[in-house]
PyMOL CGO cylinders between C-alpha atoms (Angstrom):
from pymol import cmd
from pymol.cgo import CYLINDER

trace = [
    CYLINDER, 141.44, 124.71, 140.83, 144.38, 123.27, 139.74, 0.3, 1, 1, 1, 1, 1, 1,
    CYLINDER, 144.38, 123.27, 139.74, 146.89, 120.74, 141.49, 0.3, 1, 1, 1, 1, 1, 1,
    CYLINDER, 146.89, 120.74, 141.49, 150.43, 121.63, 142.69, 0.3, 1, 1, 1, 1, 1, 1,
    CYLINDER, 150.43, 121.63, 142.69, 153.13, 120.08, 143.25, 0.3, 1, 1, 1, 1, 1, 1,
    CYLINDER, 153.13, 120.08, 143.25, 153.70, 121.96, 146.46, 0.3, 1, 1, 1, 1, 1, 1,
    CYLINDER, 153.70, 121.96, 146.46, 151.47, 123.83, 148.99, 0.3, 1, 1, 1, 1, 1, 1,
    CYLINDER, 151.47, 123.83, 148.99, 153.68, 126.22, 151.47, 0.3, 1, 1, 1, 1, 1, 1,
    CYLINDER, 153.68, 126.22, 151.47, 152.02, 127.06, 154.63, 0.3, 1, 1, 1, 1, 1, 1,
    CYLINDER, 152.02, 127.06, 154.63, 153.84, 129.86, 156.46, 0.3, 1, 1, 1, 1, 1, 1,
    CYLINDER, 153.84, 129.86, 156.46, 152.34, 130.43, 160.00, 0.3, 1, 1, 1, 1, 1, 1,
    CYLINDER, 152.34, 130.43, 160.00, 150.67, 134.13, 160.82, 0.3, 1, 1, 1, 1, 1, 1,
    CYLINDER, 150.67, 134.13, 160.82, 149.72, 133.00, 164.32, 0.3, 1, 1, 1, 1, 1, 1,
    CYLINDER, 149.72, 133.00, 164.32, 150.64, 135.97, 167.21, 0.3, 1, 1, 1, 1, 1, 1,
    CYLINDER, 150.64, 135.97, 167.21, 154.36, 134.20, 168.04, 0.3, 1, 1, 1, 1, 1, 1,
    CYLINDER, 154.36, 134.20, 168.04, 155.47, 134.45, 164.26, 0.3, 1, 1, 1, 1, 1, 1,
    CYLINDER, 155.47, 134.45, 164.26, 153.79, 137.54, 163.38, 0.3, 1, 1, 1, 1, 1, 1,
    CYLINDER, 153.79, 137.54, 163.38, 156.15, 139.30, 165.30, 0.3, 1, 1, 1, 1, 1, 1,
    CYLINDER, 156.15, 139.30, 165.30, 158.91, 137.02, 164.57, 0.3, 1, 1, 1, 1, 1, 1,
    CYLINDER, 158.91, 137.02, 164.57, 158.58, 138.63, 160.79, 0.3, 1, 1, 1, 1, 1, 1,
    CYLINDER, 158.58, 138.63, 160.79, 156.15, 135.88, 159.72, 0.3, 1, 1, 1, 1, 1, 1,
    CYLINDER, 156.15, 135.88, 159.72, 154.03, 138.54, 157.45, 0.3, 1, 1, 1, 1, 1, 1,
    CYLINDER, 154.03, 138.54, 157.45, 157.54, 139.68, 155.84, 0.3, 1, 1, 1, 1, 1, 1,
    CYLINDER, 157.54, 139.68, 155.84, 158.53, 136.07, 155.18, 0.3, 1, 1, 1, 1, 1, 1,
    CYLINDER, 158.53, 136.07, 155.18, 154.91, 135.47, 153.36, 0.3, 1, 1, 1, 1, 1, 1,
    CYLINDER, 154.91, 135.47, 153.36, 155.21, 138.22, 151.16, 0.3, 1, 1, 1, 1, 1, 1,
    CYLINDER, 155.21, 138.22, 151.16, 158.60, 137.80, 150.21, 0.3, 1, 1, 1, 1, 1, 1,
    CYLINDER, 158.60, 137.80, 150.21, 157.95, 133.75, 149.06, 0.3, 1, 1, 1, 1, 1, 1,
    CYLINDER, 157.95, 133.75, 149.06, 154.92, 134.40, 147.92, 0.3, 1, 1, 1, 1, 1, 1,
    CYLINDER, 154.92, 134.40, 147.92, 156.95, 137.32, 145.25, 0.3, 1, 1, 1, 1, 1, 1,
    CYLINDER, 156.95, 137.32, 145.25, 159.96, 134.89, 144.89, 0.3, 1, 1, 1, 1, 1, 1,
    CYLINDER, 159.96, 134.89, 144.89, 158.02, 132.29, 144.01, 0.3, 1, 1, 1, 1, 1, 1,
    CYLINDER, 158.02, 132.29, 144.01, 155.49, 134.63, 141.22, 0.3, 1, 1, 1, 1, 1, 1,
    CYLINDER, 155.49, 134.63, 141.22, 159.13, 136.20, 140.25, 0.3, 1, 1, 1, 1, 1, 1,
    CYLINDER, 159.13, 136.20, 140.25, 160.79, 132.92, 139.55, 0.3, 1, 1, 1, 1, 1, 1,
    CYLINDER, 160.79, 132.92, 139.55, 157.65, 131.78, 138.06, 0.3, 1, 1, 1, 1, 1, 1,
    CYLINDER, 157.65, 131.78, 138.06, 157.12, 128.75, 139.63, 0.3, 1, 1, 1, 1, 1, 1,
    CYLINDER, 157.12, 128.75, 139.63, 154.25, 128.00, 139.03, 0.3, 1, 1, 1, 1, 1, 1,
    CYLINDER, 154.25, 128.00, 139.03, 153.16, 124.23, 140.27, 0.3, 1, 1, 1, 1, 1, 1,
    CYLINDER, 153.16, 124.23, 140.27, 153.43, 125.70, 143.75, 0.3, 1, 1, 1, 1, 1, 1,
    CYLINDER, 153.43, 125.70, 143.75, 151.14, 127.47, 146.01, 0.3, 1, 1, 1, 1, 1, 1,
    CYLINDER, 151.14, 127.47, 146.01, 152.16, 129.74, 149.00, 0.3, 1, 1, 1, 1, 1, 1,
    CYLINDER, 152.16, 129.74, 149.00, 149.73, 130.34, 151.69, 0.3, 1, 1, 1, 1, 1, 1,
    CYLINDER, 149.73, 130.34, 151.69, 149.01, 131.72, 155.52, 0.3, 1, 1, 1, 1, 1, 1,
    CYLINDER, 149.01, 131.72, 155.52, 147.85, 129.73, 158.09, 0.3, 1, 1, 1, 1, 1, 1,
    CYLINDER, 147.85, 129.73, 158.09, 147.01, 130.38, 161.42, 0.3, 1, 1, 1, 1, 1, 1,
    CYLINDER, 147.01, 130.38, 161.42, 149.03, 129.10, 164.77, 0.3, 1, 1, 1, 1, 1, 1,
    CYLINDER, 149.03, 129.10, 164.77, 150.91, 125.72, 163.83, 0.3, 1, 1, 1, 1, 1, 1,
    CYLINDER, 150.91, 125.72, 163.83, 151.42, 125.59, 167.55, 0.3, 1, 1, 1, 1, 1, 1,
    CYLINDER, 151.42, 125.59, 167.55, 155.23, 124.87, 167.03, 0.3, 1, 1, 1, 1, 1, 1,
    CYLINDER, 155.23, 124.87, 167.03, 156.27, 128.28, 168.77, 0.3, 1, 1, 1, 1, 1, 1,
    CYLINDER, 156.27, 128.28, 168.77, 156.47, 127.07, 172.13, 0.3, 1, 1, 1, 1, 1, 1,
    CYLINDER, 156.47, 127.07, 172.13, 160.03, 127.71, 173.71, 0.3, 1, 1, 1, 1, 1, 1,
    CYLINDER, 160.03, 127.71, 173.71, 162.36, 125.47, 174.83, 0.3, 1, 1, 1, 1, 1, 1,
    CYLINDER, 162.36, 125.47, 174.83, 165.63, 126.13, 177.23, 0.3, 1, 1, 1, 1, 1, 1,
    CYLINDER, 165.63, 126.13, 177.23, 167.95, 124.59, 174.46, 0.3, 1, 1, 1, 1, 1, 1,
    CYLINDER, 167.95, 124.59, 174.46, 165.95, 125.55, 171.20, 0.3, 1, 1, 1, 1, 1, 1,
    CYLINDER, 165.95, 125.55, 171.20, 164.26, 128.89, 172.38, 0.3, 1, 1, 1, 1, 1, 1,
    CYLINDER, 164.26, 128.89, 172.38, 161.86, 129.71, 170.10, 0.3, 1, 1, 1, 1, 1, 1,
    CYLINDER, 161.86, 129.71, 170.10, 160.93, 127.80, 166.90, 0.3, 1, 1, 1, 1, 1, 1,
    CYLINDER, 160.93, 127.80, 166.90, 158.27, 130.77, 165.22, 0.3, 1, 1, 1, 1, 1, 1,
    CYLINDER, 158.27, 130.77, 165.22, 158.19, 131.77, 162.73, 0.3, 1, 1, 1, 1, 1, 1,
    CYLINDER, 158.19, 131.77, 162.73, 156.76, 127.83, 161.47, 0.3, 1, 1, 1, 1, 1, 1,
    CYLINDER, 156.76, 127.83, 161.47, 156.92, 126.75, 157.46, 0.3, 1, 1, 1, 1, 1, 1,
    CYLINDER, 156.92, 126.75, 157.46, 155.21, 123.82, 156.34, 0.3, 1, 1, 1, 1, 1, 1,
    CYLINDER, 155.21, 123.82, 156.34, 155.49, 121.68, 153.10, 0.3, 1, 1, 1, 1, 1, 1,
    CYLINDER, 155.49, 121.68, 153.10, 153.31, 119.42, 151.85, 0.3, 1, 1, 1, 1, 1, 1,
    CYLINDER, 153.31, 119.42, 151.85, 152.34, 117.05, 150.38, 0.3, 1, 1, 1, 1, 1, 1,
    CYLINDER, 152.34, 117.05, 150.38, 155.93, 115.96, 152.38, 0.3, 1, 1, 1, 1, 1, 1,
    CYLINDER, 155.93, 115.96, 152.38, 154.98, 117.06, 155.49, 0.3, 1, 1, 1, 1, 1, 1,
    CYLINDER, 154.98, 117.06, 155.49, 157.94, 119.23, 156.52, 0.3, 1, 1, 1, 1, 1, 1,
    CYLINDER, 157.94, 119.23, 156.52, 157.82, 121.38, 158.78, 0.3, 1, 1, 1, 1, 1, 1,
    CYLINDER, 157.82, 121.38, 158.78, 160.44, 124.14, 159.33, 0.3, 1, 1, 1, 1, 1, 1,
    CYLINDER, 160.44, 124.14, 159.33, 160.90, 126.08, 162.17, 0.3, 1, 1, 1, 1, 1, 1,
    CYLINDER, 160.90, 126.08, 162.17, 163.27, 129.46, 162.84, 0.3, 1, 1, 1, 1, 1, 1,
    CYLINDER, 163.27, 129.46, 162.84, 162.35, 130.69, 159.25, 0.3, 1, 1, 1, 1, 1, 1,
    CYLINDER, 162.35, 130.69, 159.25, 164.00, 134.19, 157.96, 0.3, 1, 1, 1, 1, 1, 1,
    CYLINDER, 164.00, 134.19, 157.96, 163.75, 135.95, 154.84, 0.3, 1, 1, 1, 1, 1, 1,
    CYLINDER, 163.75, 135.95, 154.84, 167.66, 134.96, 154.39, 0.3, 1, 1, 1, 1, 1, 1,
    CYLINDER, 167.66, 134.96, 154.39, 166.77, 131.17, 154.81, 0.3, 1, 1, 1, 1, 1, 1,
    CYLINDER, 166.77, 131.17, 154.81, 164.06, 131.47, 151.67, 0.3, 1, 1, 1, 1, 1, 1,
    CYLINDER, 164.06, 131.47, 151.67, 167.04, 131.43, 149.17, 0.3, 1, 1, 1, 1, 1, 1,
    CYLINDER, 167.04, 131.43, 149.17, 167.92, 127.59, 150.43, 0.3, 1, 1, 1, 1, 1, 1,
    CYLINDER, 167.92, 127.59, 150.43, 164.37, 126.56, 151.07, 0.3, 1, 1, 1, 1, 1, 1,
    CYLINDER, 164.37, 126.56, 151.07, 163.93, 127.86, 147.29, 0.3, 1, 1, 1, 1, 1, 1,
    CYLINDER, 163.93, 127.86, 147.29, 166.62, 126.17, 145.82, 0.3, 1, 1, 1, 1, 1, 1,
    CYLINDER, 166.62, 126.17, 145.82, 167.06, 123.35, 147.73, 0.3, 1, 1, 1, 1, 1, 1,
    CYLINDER, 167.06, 123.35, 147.73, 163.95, 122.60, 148.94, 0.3, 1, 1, 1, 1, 1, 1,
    CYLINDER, 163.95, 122.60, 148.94, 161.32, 123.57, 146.00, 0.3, 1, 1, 1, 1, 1, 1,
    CYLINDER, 161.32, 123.57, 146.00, 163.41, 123.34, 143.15, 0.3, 1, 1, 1, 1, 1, 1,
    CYLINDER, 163.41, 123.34, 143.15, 165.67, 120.01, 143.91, 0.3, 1, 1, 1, 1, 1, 1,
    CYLINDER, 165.67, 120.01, 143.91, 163.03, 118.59, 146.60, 0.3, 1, 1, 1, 1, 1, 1,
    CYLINDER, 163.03, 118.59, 146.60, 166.19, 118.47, 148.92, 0.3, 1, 1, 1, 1, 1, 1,
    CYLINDER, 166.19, 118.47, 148.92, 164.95, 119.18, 152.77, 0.3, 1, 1, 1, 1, 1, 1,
    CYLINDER, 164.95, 119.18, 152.77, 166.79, 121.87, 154.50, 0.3, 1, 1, 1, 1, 1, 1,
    CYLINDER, 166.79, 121.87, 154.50, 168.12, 119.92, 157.31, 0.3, 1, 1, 1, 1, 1, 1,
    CYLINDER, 168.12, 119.92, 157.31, 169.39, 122.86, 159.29, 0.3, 1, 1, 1, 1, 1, 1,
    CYLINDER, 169.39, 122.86, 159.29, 165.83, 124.23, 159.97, 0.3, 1, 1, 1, 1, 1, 1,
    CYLINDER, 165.83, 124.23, 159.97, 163.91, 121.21, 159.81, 0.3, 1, 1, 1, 1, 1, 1,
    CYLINDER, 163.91, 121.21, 159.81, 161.86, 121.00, 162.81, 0.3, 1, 1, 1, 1, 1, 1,
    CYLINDER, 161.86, 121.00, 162.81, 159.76, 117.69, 161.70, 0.3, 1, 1, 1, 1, 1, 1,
    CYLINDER, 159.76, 117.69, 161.70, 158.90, 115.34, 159.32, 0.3, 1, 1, 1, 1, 1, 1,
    CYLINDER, 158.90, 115.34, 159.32, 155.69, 113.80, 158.50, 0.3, 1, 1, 1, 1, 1, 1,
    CYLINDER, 155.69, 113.80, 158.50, 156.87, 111.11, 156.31, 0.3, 1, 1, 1, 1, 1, 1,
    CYLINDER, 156.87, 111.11, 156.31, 160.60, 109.83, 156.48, 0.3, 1, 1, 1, 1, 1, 1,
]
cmd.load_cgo(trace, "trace")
């Protein structure tokens, strides 16, 4: 197997998969293969456990995660993979507005 630069996890647990999570996989996963960029890998994972609800935040599904940086993004849309394309994978810029942690500051 070969290294990348980037491994994207995007969370199919039962809170994001009907938050759009499958959508949101399939669309980076044919962004990524369109734009050919190809040091970085696009995966599913199961529950991040980062969907719980909160009375200010609501909920935080469907979950993102970059590594090897750790960040983790939460409130993901198919809109918001434009910035998380350009900002975060191509300039290695975090997109502050839908961070929801970081592993590593």
């Amino acid at each position: 197997m070969k290294p990348y630069r980037l491994h994207i996890f995007v969370c199919q647990g039962k809170r994001c998969a009907a938050k759009g999570s499958e959508e949101l996989l399939d669309t980076l996963k044919d962004r990524i293969k369109r734009e050919e960029i190809k040091d970085v890998k696009v995966s599913k994972s199961g529950c991040m456990k980062v969907c719980k609800e909160t009375e200010t935040e609501g909920e935080y599904s469907p979950a993102v995660v970059i590594y090897p940086e750790g960040i983790w993004y939460r409130k993901v849309t198919v809109a918001d993979l434009d910035d998380i394309i350009e900002k975060h994978v191509k300039k290695g810029e975090v997109v502050e507005r839908l961070l929801h942690y970081r592993m590593v500051k």
